[in-house]
N, C-alpha and C positions, 0 to 999 in steps of 0.2 A: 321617094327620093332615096338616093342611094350615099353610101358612105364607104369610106375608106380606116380599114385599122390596123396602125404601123406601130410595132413593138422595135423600140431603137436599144440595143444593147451594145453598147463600152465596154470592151473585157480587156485582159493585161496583156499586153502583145507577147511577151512572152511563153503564155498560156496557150496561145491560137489553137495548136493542135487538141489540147485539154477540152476545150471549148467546144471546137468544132465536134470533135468525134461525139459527144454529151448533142448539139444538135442533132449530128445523125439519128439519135435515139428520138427525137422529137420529131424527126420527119417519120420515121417508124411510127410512133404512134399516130399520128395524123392518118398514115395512110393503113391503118388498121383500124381503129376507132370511127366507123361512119358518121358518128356526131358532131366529130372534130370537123373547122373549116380547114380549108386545106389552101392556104398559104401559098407566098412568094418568099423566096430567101434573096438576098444581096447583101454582097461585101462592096463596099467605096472600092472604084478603081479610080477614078478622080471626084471631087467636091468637095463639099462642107465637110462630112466627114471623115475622121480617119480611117485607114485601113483598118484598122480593129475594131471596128463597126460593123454588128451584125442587122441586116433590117429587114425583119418577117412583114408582110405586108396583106391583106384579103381585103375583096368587096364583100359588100353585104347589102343587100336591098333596101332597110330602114334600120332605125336606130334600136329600137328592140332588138332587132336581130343583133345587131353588135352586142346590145346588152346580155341576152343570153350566151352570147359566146363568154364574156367576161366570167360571168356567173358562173357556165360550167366548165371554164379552165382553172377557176378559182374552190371549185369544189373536189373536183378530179385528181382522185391519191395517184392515178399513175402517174399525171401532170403536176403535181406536186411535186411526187419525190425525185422526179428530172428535174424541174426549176432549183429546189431544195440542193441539188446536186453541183448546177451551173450558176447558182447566185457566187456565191465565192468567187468567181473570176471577173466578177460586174467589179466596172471603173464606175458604171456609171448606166442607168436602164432608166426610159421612159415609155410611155404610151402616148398616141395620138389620134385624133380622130378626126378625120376630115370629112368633109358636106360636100358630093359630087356639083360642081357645077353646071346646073342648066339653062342656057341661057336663050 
């Protein structure tokens, strides 16, 4: 069964460029680090969210596997000290995880 994991970040509209370029770095790492999943980004052009809404998004095959990512983006100083960097601009940051639907 497969799963879906959406990182929702709120930053200060103001900030946007602050923010974004601190993402840049984290697409950087992603696409260096082979361990790293490697993600979807989007910004709301229209919905629920606001434009100041960043939303990284990855499948993952099972929930383990989700788990592991957690674990080692939780563990990971280069991923640290970016988050470490771009929490200050957080209005507001969740996580989510959704159950692919098989029917």
């Amino acid at each position: 069964m497969a799963y879906l994991l959406r990182f929702v970040q709120k930053f200060q509209e103001h900030d946007q460029s602050a923010f974004l370029e601190l993402e840049k770095k984290f697409i950087q790492l992603e696409e260096s680090a082979v361990e790293f999943p490697k993600g979807k980004r989007y910004l709301p052009y229209a919905g629920r969210e606001p434009s100041n809404t960043l939303i990284w998004e990855c499948e993952f095959p099972s929930l383990q596997a989700v788990q592991d990512t957690l674990d080692l983006l939780n563990r990971d100083p280069r991923h640290t000290e970016l988050f470490q960097q771009q929490v200050q601009f957080f209005v507001e940051s969740y996580v989510e995880i959704y159950q692919t639907l098989e029917v």
